[in-house]
C-alpha positions as CSV (number, residue, x, y, z in Angstrom):
1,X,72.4,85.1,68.4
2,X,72.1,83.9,72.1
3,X,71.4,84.2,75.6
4,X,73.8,84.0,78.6
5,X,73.5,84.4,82.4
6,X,75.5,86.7,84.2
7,X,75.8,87.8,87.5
8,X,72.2,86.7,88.3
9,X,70.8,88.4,85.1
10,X,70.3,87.1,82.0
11,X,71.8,89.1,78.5
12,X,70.7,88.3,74.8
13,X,73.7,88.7,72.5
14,X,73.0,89.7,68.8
15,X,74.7,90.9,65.7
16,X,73.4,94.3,63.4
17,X,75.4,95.1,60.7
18,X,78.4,93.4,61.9
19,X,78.4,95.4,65.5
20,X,78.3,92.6,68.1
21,X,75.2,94.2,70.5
22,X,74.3,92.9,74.0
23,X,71.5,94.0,76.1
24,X,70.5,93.1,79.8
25,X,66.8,91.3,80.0
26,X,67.0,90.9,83.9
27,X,66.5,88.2,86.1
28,X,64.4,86.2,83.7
29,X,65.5,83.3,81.0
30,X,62.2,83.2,79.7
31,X,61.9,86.6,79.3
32,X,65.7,86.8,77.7
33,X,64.2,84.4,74.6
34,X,61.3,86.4,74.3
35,X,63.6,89.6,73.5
36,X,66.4,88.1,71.4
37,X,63.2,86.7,69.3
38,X,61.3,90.4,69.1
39,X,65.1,91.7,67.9
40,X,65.1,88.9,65.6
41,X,62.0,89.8,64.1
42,X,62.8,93.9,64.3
43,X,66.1,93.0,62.6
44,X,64.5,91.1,59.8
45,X,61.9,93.3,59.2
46,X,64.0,96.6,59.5
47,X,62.0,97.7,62.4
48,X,64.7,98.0,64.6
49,X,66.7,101.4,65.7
50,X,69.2,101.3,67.9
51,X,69.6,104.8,67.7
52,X,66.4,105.7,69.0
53,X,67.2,103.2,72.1
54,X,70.0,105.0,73.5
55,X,68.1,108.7,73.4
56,X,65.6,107.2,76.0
57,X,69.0,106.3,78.4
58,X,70.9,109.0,80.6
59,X,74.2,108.7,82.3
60,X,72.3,108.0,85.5
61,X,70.4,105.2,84.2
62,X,73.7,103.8,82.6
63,X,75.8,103.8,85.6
64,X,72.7,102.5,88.0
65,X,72.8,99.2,85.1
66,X,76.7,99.6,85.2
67,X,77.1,99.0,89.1
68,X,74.1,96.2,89.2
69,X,75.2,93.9,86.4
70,X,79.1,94.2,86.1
71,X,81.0,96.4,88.7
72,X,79.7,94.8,92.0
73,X,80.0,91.9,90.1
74,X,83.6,92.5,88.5
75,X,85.1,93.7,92.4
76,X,83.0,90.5,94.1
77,X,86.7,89.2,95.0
78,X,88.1,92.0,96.3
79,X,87.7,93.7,100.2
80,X,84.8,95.6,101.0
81,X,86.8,98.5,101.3
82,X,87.6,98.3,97.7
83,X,84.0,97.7,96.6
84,X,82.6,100.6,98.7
85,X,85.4,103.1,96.6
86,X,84.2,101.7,93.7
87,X,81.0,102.8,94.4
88,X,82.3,105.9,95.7
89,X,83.8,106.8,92.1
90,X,80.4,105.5,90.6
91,X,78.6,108.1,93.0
92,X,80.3,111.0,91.6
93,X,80.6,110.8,88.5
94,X,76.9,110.1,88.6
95,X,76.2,113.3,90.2
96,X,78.4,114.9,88.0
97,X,76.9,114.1,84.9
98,X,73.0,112.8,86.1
99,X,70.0,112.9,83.6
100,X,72.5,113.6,80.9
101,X,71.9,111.2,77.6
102,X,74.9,109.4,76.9
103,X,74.7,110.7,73.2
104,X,75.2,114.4,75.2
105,X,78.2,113.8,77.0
106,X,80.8,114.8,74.7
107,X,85.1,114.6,75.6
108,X,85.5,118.0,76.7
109,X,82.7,117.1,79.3
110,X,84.8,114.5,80.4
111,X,87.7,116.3,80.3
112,X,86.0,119.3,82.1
113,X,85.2,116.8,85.1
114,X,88.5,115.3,85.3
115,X,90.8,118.6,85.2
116,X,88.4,119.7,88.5
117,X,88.9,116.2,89.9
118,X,92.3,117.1,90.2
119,X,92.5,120.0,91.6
120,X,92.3,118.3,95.1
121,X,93.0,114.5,94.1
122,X,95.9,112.6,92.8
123,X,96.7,111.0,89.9
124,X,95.7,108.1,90.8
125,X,92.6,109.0,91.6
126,X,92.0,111.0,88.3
127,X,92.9,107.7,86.5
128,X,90.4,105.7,88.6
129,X,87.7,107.7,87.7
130,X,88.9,108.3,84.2
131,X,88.4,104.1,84.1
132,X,85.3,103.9,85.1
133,X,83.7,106.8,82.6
134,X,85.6,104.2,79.6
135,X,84.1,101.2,81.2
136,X,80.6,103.0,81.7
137,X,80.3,103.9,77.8
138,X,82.1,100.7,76.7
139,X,79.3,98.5,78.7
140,X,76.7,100.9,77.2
141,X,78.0,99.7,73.9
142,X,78.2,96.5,74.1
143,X,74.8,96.2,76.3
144,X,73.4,97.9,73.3
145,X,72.7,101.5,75.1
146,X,74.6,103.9,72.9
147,X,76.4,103.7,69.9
148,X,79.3,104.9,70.2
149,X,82.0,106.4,69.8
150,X,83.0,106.1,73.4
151,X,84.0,110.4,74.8
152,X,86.6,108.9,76.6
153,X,88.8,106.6,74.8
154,X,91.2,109.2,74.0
155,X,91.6,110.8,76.8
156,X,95.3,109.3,78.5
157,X,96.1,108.1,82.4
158,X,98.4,111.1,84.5
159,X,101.5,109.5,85.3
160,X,101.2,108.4,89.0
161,X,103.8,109.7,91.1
162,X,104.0,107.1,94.5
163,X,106.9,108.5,95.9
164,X,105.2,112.0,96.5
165,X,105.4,112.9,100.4
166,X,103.3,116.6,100.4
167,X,102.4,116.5,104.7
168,X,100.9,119.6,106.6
169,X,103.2,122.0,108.7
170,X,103.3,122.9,112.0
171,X,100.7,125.7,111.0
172,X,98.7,124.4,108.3
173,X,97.3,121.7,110.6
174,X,95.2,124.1,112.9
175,X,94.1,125.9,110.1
176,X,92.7,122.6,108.7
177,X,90.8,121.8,112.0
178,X,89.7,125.3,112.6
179,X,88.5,125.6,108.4
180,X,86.7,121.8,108.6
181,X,82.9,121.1,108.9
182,X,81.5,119.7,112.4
183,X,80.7,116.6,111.1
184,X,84.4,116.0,109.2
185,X,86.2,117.2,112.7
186,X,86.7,113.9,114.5
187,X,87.5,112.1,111.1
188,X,89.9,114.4,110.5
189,X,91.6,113.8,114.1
190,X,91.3,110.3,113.8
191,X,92.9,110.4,110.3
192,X,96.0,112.9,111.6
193,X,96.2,111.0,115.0
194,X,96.6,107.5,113.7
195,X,97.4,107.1,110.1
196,X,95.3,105.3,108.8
197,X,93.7,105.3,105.6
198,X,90.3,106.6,104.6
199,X,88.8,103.2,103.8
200,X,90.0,102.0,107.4
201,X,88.8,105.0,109.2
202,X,85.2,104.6,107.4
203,X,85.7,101.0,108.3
204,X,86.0,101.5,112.5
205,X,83.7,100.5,114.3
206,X,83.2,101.3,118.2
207,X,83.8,97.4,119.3
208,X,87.3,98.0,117.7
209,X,87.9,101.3,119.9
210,X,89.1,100.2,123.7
211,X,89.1,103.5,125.1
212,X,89.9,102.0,128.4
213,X,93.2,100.3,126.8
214,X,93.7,103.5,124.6
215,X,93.9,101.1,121.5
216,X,92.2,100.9,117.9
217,X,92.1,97.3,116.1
218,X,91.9,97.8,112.3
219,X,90.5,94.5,111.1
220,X,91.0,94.9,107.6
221,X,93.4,96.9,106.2
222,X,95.2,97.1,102.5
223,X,97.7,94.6,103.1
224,X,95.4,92.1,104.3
225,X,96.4,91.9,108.5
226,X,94.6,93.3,111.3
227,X,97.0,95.5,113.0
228,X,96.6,97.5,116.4
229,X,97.3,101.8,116.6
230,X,98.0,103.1,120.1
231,X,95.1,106.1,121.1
232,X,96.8,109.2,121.6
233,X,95.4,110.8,124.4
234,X,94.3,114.3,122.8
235,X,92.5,111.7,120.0
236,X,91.1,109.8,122.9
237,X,89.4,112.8,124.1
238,X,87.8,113.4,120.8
239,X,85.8,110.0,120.6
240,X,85.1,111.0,124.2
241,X,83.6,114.2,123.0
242,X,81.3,112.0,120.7
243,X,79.7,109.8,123.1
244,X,81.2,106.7,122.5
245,X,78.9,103.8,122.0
246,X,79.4,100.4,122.3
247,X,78.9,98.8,118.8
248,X,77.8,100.2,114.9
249,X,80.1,102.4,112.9
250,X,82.2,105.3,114.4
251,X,81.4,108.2,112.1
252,X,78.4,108.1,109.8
253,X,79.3,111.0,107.1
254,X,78.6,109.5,103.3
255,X,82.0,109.1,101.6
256,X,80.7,111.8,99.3
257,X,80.0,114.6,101.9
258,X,83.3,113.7,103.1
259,X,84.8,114.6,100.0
260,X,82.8,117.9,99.5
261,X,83.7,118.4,103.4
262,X,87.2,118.4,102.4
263,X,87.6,120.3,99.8
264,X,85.5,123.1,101.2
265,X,88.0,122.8,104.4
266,X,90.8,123.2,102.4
267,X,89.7,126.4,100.6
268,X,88.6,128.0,103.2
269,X,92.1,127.2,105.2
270,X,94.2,128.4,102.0
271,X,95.8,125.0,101.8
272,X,96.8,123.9,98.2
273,X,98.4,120.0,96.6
274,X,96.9,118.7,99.1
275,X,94.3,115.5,99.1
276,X,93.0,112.9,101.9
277,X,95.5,110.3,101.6
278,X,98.4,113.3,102.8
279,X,97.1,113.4,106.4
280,X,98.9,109.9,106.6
281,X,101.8,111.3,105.5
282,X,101.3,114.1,108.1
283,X,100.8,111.6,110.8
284,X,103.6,109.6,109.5
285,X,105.8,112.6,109.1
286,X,105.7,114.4,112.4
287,X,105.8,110.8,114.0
288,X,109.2,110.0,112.5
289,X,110.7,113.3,113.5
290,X,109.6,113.2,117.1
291,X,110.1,109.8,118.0
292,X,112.7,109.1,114.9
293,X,111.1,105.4,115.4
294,X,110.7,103.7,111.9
295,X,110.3,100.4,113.3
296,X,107.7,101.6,115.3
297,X,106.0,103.7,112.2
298,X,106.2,100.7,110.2
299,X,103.8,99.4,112.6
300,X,101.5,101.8,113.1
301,X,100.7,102.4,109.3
302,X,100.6,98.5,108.2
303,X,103.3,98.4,105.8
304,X,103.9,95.5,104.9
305,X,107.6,95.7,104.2
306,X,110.1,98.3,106.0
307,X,111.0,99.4,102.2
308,X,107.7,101.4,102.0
309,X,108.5,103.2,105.5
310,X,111.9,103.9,104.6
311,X,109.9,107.0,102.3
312,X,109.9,108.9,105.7
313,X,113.7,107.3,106.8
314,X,115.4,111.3,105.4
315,X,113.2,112.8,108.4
316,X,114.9,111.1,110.8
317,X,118.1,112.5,110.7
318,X,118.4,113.5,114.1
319,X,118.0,109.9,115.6
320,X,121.1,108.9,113.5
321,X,123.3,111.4,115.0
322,X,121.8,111.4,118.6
323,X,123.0,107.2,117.7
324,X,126.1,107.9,116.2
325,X,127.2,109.6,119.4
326,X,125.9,106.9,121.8
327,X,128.6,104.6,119.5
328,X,131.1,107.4,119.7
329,X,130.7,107.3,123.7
330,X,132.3,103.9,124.1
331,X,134.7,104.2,121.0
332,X,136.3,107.4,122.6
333,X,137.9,105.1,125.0
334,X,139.8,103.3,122.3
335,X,142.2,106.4,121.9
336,X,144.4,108.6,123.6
337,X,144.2,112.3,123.4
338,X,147.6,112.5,121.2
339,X,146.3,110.7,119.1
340,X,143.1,111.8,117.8
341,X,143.6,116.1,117.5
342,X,140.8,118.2,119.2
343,X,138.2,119.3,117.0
344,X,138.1,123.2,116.4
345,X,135.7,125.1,117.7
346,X,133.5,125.4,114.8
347,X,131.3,128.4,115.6
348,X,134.8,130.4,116.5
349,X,136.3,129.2,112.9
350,X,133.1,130.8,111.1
351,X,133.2,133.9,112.9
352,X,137.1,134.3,111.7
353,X,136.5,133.2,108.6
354,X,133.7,136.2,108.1
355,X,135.3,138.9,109.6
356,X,139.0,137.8,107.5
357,X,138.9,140.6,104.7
């Protein structure tokens, strides 16, 4: 038996019957002793009942502990974009399953939340939060909380599929816009305008918008490097439209309206397999087969190597051919006309070939 400090909060660590149990006894050392001695004592005496201890805890309560003593802690390393997903995920599952006691939540709960999760999410994302519920109930257990057995340890990862590339048409995009609440509106421009990712769109603020320059500076971005995004100028009317200021945040919706936003948006517009992440892959999409400009795409999106643009490179088809002839221009000259045949008229050979019995 012991106690140890972690994350600015002091746990007492115990054995009964052979289950390693640790429990959180705040900020306090002296306070820590004091409870790994009343366990002591409850142990020895047979006064003490875990059991009863994790009926008094709900899911709520589990995941507020969760997030203050280990994930905030666990993520300190990483970006604040990364932390502020995490507590994203934490958020909802929360909300999905609140004052519930831990004992209550059973698999097919779990599973019931998950298979909903997807209808408008990826894998990914499904696994993400599938992680969390584990960690949740496997902190509970060790903290001392709940007993066990954990309602989510069976339950397997989807297979993540990276190299999916499902981008709105030509037609699904105003019905989007014209399906999408007020408030999701500009995000939703900025998003299909630019590129970029949800964490660097929640991320702008208005120092980084230079309307009169027509740029966007994204400070911190996945890869690490701030990059610059050129303002379209139907996107620069939009932050027009929303009185642009001169510093704080540019949109203020809660990632978690955002996501109810969305979804609503989508079902009202008819729009299926289809989650937030896709409208870079719209953006990126439509870019590469106007301009046919990888280089330039790469740039915009901040990959970090041409590899991960080259997922858009079959769009661009056309800029191949429109090159292909710029090279065939000066290569003509090369050759004399006895030479080289004349091609056949193509559309003529079809016709002949569908009216030949």
């Amino acid at each position: 038996m012991a106690i140890y400090k972690k994350g600015g909060n002091w746990f007492i660590d115990y054995y009964f019957h052979g289950r390693r149990i640790r429990e959180s006894a705040g900020p306090s050392k002296s306070f820590a002793k004091e409870a790994l001695a009343k366990r002591k004592t409850e142990i020895a005496e047979g006064k003490f009942f875990p059991q009863r201890q994790k009926e008094t805890i709900s899911f709520a309560e589990m995941c507020g502990l969760y997030w203050e003593l280990y994930a905030k802690h666990k993520r300190g390393a990483i970006n604040s974009r990364s932390l502020r997903n995490a507590r994203h995920y934490i958020q909802r599952i929360t909300v999905a399953f609140g004052d519930k006691k831990l004992d209550a939540v059973k698999t097919t709960d779990v599973l019931s939340y998950l298979t909903k999760l997807r209808e408008h999410n990826s894998p990914a994302t499904f696994n993400r939060h599938l992680a969390i519920i584990k960690s949740v109930f496997n902190r509970a257990i060790e903290w001392g909380k709940f007993m066990g057995p954990n309602p989510a340890v069976k339950i397997k990862k989807l297979q993540e599929n990276n190299k999916r590339l499902r981008y709105l048409s030509k037609e699904e995009i105003p019905r989007l816009l014209e399906s999408c609440h007020p408030r999701l509106f500009p995000l939703l421009a900025c998003a299909l305008w630019t590129g970029m990712r949800r964490g660097e769109i929640l991320d702008l603020k208005w120092e980084n918008v230079d309307l009169e320059r027509r740029l966007l500076y994204v400070l911190e971005s996945k890869s690490g490097k701030a990059r610059e995004i050129p303002i379209a100028p139907t996107l620069a009317r939009v932050f027009v439209s929303m009185g642009p200021k001169t510093m704080g945040p540019v949109f203020h919706v809660p990632i978690i309206m955002i996501a109810r936003y969305f979804d609503q948006a989508l079902t009202r517009a008819g729009i299926r397999d289809f989650r937030f992440h896709d409208l870079r892959h719209t953006f990126a999409s439509h870019f590469i087969m106007k301009t046919q400009d990888l280089p330039a795409l790469q740039k915009i999106l901040g990959h970090a190597s041409p590899m991960m643009t080259q997922r858009y490179a079959h769009l661009a088809t056309g800029h191949l051919a429109v090159n292909m002839a710029k090279f065939d221009s000066g290569m003509d000259t090369f050759w004399t006309p006895r030479q080289i045949p004349a091609l056949p008229n193509v559309q003529n050979s079809l016709k002949v070939r569908q009216l030949s019995p």
